[in-house]
KOLKEVO-450192 format. One line per field, with one value per residue (C-alpha): residue number from 1; residue in three letters; x, y, z. Coordinates in nm, 3 decimals. Layout:
BEGIN
seq <- [NUM,...]
type <- [ALA,...]
px <- [X,...]
py <- [Y,...]
pz <- [Z,...]
This chain:
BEGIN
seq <- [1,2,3,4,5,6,7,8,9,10,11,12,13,14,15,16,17,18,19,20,21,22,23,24,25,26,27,28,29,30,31,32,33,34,35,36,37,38,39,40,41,42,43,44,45,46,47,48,49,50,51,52,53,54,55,56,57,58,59,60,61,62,63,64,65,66,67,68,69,70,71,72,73,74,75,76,77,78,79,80,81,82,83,84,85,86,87,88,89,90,91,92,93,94,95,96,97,98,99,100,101,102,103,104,105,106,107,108,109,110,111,112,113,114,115,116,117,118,119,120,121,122,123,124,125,126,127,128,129,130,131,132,133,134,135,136,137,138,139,140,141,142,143,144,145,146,147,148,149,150,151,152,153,154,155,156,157,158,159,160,161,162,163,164,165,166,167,168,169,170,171,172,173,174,175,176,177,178,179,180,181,182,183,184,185,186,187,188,189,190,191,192,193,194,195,196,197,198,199,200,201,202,203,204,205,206,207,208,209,210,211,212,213,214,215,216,217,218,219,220,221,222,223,224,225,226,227,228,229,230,231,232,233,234,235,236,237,238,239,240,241,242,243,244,245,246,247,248,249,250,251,252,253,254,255,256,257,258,259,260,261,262,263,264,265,266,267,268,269,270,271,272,273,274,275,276,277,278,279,280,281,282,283,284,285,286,287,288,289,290,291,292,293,294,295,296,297,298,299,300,301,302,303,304,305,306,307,308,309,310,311,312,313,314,315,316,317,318,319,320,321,322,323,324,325,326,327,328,329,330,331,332,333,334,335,336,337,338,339,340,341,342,343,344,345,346,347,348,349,350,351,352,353,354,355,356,357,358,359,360,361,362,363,364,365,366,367,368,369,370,371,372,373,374,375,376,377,378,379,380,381,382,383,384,385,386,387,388,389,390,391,392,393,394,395,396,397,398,399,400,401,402,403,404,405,406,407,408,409,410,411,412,413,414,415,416,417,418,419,420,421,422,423,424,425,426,427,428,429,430,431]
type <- [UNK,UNK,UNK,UNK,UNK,UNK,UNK,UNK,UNK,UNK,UNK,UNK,UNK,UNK,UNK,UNK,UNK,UNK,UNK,UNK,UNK,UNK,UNK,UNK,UNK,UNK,UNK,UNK,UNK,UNK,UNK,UNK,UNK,UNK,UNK,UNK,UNK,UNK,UNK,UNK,UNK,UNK,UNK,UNK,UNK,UNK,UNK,UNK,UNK,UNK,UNK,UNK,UNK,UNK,UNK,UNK,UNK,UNK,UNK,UNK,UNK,UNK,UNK,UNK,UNK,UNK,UNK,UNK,UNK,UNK,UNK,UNK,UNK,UNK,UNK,UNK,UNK,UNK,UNK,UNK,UNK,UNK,UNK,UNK,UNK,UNK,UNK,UNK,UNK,UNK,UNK,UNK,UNK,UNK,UNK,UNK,UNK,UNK,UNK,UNK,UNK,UNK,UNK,UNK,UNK,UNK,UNK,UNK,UNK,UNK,UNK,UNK,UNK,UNK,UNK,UNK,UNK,UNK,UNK,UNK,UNK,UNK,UNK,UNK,UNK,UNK,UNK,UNK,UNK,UNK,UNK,UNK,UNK,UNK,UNK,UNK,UNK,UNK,UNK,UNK,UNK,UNK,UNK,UNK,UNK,UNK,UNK,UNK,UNK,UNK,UNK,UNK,UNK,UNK,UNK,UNK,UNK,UNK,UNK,UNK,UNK,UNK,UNK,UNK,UNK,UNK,UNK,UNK,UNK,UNK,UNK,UNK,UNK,UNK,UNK,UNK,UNK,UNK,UNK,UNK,UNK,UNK,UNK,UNK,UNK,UNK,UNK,UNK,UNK,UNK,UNK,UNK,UNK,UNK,UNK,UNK,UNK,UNK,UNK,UNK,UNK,UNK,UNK,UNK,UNK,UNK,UNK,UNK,UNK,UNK,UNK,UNK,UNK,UNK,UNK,UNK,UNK,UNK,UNK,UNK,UNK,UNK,UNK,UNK,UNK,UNK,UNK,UNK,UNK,UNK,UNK,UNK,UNK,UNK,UNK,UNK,UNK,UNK,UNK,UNK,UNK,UNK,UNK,UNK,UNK,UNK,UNK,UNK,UNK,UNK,UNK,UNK,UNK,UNK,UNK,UNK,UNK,UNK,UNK,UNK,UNK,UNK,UNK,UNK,UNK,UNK,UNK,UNK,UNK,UNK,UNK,UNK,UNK,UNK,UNK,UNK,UNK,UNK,UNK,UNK,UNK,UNK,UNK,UNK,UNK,UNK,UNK,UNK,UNK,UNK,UNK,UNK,UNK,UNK,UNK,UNK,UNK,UNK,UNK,UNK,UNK,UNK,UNK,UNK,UNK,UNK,UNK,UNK,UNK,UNK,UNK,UNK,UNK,UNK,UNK,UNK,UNK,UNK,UNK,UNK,UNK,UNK,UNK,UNK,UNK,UNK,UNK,UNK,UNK,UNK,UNK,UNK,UNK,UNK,UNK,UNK,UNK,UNK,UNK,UNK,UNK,UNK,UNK,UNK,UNK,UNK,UNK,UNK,UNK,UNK,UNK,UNK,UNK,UNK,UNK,UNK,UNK,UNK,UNK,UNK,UNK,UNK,UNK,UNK,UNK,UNK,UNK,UNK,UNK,UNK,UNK,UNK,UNK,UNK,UNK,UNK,UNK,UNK,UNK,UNK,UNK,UNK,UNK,UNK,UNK,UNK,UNK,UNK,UNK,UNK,UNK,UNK,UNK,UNK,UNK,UNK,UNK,UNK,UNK,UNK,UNK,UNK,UNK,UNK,UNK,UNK,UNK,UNK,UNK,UNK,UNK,UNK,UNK,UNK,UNK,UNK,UNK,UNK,UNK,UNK,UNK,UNK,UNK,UNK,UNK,UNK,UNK,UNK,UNK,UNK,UNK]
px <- [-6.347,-6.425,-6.370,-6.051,-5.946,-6.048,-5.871,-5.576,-5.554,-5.556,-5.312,-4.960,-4.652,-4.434,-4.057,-3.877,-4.153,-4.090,-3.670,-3.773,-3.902,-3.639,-3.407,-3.547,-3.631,-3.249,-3.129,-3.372,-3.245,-2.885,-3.038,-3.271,-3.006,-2.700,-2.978,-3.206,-2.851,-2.767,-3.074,-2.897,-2.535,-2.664,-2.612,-2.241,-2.136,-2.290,-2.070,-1.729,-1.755,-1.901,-2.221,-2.486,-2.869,-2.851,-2.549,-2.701,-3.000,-2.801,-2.563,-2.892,-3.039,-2.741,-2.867,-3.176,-3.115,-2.871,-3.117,-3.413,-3.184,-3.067,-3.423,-3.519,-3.202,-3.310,-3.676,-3.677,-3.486,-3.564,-3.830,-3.576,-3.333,-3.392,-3.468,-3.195,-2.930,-3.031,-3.051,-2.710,-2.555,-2.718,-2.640,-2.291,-2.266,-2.407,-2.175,-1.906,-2.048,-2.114,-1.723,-1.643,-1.848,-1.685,-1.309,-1.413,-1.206,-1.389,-1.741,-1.706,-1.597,-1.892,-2.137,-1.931,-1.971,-2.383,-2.385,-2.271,-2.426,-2.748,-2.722,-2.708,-2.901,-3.207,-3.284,-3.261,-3.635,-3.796,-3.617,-3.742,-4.112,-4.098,-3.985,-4.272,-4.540,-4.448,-4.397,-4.681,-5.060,-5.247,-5.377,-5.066,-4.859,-4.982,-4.816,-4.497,-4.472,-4.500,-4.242,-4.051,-4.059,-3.968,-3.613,-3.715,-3.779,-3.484,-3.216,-3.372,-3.332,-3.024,-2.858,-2.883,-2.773,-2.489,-2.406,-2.417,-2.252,-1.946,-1.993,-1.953,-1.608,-1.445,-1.603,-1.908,-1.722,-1.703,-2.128,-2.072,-1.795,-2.066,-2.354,-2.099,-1.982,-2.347,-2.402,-2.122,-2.289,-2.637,-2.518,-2.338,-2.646,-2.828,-2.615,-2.592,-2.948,-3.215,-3.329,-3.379,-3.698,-3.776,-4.105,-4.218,-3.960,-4.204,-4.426,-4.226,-4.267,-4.014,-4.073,-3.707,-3.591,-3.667,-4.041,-4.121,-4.024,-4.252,-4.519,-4.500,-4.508,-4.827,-5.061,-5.296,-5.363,-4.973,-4.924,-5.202,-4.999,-4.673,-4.770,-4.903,-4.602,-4.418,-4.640,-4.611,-4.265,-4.220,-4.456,-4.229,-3.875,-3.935,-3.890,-3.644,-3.320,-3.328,-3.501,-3.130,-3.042,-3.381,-3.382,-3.016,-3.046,-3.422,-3.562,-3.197,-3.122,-2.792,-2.579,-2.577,-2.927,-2.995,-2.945,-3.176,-3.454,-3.399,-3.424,-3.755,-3.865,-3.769,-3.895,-4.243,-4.216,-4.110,-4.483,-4.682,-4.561,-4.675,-4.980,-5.057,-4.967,-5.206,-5.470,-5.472,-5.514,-5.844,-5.998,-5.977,-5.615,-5.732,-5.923,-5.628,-5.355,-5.647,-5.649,-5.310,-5.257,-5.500,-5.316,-4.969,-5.108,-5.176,-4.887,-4.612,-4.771,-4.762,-4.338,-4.229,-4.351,-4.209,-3.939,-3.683,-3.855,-3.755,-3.642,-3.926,-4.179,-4.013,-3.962,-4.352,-4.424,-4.171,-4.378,-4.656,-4.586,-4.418,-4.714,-4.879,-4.595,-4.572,-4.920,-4.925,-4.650,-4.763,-5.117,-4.969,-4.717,-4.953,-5.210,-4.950,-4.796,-5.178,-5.175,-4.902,-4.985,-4.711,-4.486,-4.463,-4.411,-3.983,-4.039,-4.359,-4.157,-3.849,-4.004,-4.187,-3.906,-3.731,-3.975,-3.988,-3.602,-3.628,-3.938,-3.755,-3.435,-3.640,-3.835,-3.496,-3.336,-3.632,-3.666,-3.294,-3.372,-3.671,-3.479,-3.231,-2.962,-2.761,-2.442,-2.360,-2.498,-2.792,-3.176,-3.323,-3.568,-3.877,-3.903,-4.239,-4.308,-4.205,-4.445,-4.711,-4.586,-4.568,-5.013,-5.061,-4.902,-5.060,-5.416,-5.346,-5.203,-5.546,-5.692,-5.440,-5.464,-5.819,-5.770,-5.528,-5.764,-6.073,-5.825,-5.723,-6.055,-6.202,-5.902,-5.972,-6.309,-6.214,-5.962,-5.641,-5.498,-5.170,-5.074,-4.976,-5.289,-5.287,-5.238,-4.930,-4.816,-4.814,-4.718,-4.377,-4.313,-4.371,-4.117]
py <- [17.783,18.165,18.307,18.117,18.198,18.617,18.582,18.477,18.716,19.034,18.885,19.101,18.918,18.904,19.056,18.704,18.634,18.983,18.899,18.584,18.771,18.961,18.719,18.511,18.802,18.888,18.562,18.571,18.894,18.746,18.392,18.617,18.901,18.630,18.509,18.783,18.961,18.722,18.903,19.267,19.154,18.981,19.226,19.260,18.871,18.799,19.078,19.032,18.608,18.613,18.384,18.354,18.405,18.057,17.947,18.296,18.085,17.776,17.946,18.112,17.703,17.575,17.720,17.631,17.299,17.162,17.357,17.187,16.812,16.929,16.988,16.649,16.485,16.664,16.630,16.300,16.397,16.746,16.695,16.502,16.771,17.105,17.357,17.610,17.337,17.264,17.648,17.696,17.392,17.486,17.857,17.798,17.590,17.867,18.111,17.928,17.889,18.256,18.288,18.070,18.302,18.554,18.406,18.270,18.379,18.136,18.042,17.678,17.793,18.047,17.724,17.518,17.789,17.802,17.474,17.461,17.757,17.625,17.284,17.487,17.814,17.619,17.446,17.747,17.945,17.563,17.588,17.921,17.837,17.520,17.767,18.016,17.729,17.575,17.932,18.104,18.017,18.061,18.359,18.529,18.413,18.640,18.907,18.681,18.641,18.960,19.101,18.787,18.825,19.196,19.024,19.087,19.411,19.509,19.315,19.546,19.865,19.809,19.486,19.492,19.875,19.820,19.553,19.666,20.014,19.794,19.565,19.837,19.986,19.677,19.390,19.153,18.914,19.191,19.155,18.810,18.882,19.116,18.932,18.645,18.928,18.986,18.636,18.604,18.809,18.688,18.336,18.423,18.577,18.288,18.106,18.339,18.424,18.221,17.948,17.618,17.513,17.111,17.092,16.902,16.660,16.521,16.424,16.190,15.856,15.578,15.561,15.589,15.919,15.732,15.643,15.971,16.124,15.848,15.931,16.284,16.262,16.020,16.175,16.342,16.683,16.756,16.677,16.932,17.227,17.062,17.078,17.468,17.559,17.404,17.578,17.915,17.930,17.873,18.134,18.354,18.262,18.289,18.654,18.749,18.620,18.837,19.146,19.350,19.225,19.363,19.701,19.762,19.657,19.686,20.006,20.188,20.157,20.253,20.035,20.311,20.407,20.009,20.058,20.345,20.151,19.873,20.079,20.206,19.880,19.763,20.054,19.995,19.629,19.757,19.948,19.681,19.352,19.431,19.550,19.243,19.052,19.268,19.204,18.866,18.779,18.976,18.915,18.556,18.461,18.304,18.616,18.842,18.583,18.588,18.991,18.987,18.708,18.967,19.239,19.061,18.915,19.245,19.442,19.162,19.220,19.578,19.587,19.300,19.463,19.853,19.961,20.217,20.425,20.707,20.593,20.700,20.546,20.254,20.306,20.318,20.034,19.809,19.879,19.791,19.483,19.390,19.482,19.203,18.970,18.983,19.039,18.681,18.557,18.595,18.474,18.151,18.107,18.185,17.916,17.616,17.672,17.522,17.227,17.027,16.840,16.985,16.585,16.675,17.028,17.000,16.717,16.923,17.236,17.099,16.904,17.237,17.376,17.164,17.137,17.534,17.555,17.266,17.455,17.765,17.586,17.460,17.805,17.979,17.728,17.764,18.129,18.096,17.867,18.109,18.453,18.518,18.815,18.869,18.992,19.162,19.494,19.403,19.423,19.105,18.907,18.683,18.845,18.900,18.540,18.433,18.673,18.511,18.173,18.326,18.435,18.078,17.907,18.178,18.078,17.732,17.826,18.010,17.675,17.492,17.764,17.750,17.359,17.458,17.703,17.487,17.226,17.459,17.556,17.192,17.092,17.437,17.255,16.944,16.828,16.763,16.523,16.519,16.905,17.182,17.373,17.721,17.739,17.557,17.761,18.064,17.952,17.813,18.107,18.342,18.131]
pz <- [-2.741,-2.884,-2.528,-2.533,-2.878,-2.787,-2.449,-2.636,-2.918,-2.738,-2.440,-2.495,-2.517,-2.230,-2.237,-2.308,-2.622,-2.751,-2.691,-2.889,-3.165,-3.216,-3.221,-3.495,-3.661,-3.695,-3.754,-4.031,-4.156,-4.174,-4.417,-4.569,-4.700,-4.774,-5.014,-5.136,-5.189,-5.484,-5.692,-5.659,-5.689,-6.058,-6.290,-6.128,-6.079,-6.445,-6.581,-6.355,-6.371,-6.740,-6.635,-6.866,-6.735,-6.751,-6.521,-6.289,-6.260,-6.144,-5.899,-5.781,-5.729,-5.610,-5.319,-5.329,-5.372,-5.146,-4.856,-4.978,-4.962,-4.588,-4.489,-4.609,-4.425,-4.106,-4.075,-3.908,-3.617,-3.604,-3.338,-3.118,-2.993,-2.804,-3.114,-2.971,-3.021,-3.331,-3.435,-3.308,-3.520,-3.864,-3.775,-3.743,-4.048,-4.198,-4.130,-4.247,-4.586,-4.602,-4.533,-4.824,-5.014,-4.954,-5.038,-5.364,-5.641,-5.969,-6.057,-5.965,-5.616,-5.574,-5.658,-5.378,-5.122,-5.231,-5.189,-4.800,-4.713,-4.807,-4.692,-4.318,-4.404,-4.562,-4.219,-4.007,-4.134,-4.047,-3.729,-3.643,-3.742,-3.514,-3.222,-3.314,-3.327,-2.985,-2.792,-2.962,-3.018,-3.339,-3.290,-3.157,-3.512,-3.733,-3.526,-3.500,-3.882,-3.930,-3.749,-3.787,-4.205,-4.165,-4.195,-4.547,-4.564,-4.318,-4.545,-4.857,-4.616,-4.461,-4.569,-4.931,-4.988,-4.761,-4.973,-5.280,-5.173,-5.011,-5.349,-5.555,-5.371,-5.287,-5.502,-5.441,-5.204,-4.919,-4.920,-4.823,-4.560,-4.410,-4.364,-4.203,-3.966,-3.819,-3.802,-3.580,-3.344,-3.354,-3.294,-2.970,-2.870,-2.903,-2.675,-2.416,-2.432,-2.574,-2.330,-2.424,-2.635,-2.590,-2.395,-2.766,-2.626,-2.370,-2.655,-2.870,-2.945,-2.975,-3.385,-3.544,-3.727,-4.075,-3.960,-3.793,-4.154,-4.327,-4.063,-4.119,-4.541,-4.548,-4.368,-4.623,-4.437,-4.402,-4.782,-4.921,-4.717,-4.849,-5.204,-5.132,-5.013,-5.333,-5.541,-5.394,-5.377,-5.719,-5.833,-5.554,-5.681,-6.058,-6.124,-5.821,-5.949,-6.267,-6.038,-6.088,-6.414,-6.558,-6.370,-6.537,-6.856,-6.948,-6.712,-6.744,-6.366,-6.308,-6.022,-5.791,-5.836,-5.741,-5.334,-5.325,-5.516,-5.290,-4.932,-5.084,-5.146,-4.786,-4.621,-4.773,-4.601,-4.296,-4.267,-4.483,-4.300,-3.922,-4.042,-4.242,-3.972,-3.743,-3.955,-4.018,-3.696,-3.724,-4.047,-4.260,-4.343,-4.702,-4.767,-4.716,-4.902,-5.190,-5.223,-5.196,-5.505,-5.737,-5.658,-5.704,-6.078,-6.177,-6.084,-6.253,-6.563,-6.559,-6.407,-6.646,-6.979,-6.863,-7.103,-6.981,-6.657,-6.462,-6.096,-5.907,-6.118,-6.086,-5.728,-5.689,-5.909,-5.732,-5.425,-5.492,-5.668,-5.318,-5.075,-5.295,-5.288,-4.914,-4.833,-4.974,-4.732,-4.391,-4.424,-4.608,-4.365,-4.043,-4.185,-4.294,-3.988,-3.770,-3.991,-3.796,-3.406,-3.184,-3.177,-3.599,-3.606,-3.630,-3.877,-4.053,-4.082,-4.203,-4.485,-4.569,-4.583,-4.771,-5.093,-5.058,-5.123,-5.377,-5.543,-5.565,-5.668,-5.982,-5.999,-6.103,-6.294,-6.540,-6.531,-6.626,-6.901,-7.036,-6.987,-7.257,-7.300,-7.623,-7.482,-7.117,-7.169,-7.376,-7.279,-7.103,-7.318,-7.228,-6.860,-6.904,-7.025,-6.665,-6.497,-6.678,-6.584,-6.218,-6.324,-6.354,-6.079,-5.871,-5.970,-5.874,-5.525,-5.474,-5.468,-5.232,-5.000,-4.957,-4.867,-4.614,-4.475,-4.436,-4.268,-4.040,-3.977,-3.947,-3.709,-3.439,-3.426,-3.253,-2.975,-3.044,-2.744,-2.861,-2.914,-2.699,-2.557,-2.553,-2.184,-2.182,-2.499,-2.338,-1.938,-2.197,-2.401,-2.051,-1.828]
């Protein structure tokens, strides 16, 4: 089992897994940045749409939401279909939210447009982690998250500057109408290019969508990383819709300063998310994720009580509250990701999915509810009151975590007849 486990981690990918890689990790880039580009574009659609922080919070959930209900809908069947079909379907649907975006004129028509581009873009991530846990073994995903999740970091350095530079010349819709324009690409590619993923198929049982989704929500081991994953992502969605709104109007950020403190942010993810990923499949995934969660706690106190800053110190701080907020992502993500056997992974994922969008959907509905603003151009209040709510939830995600990695542990120990073995992994992924 070590020799195995050795043999495994230091074998290189092939040129159709590294292909594979990149593909998700630019289909990511396009969810990621039609989301994370809602946080930066805050300050200008609560000013140009006259939202409070509290309706900002709910056009930020209305997202979240309807992607967490879509994940649910989908999670029984998602383990019946070839996952490259099923990619292509949600991706299109997608896109066309995005478009709607992009044409609406009102605030009831920008919560419409969140609405259907979540119900599609929430499935996609589960999607993508299903393909990464049947082509990929354990100890290859760490690597594969890693450069996978750089999708963050690249929609910071290229996406969301682009977008707020084209925002601030021609209006926020033409971000939108961007990201839908990539998209477009990326999903013919996956046509033409990705082959087909449905050796899982060959492991189903005759159990109806409805059951497989009942089988997949009582069994105790997928619950605990279920109600991690809840947990985290609401200690990782509080503070991000406001991110903008605070760095204008609190550290004296001006709009065009905004892109260049984003690119630094991104940049600093593009060297600190490989290397994470690197070196958690080398040293304890719990014991990095728990470093990580100390060094996130103290940082979010530090940003969320600074007054006005000069750029570059808020540059550096933003950093290096990141490196712990992503340092946190791919060990969490790597370990959840074991807990599944191969015939529940779709179904596993999806639901995972799922209460992450919901969780996050909640997280900034009550960060909207606790964050308070006077008038347009006045300071943001009770910011820091959310970090510390972020403190606590973090403390408690320590502890699920450490579950998830002792079942992970316990379940490497013993033989798993109905999963994928590593040989067959790899022979798939290298075909």
């Amino acid at each position: 089992m070590n020799k195995q486990a050795h043999s495994t981690t230091i074998l290189p990918f092939s040129g159709y897994q590294k292909f594979v890689i990149f593909l998700l990790a630019t289909t990511q880039f396009t969810v990621i940045l039609d989301f994370m580009v809602m946080s930066p574009l805050g300050d200008m659609l609560m000013k140009a749409l006259s939202l409070s922080p509290s309706k900002f919070g709910l056009a930020v959930s209305a997202y979240a939401f309807s992607a967490g209900i879509s994940g649910l809908l989908t999670a029984g069947f998602a383990d019946r279909f070839d996952r490259k079909k099923l990619l292509l379907f949600f991706y299109c649907g997608f896109i066309a939210g995005t478009i709607f975006c992009g044409l609406a004129t009102s605030y009831p028509a920008l919560i419409a447009a969140r609405i259907i581009t979540g119900l599609f873009g929430g499935v996609i991530g589960s999607i993508s982690m299903a393909i990464i846990t049947d082509l990929f073994t354990l100890e290859q995903r760490g690597r594969v998250m890693g450069f996978v999740q750089m999708g963050f970091g690249a929609s910071q350095v290229l996406g969301v500057p682009i977008g707020l530079i084209l925002a601030n010349n021609w209006g926020w819709e033409a971000t939108f109408l961007m990201v839908a324009g990539l998209a477009i690409i990326m999903a013919v590619t996956i046509a033409l290019k990705l082959q087909p993923v449905n050796k899982h198929l060959a492991l189903q049982q005759t159990r109806s969508a409805f059951k497989h989704l009942k089988h997949t929500i009582i069994i105790r081991d997928y619950r605990i990383g279920f109600t991690a994953t809840a947990l985290l992502s609401i200690g990782g969605f509080m503070m991000m819709p406001f991110s903008a709104a605070f760095a204008i109007n609190n550290l004296h950020i001006t709009t065009y300063q905004l892109p260049a403190l984003f690119m630094v942010s991104g940049l600093s993810s593009l060297v600190i998310m490989p290397a994470v990923g690197r070196l958690s499949d080398k040293v304890d995934k719990f014991i990095i994720f728990a470093v990580a969660s100390a060094w996130m706690m103290v940082m979010v106190t530090i940003y969320t009580n600074l007054g006005p800053t000069p750029l570059w110190l808020v540059m550096v701080l933003n950093v290096l509250m990141l490196s712990g907020i992503m340092s946190r992502m791919i060990p969490s993500s790597a370990l959840t990701s074991a807990i599944p056997d191969a015939a529940d992974r779709g179904a596993f994922m999806s639901i995972n999915a799922s209460l992450q969008q919901i969780a996050g959907g909640i997280a900034a509905a009550i960060a909207g509810m606790i964050v308070v603003q006077k008038d347009k151009f006045s300071p943001l209040e009770n910011y820091n009151k959310v970090a510390y709510v972020v403190i606590f939830i973090s403390i408690i995600s320590l502890y699920l975590l450490y579950r998830v990695s002792e079942l992970v542990k316990r379940k490497s120990r013993r033989p798993a007849p109905d999963s994928l073995p590593d040989e067959i992994l790899v022979a798939g992924a290298e075909s």
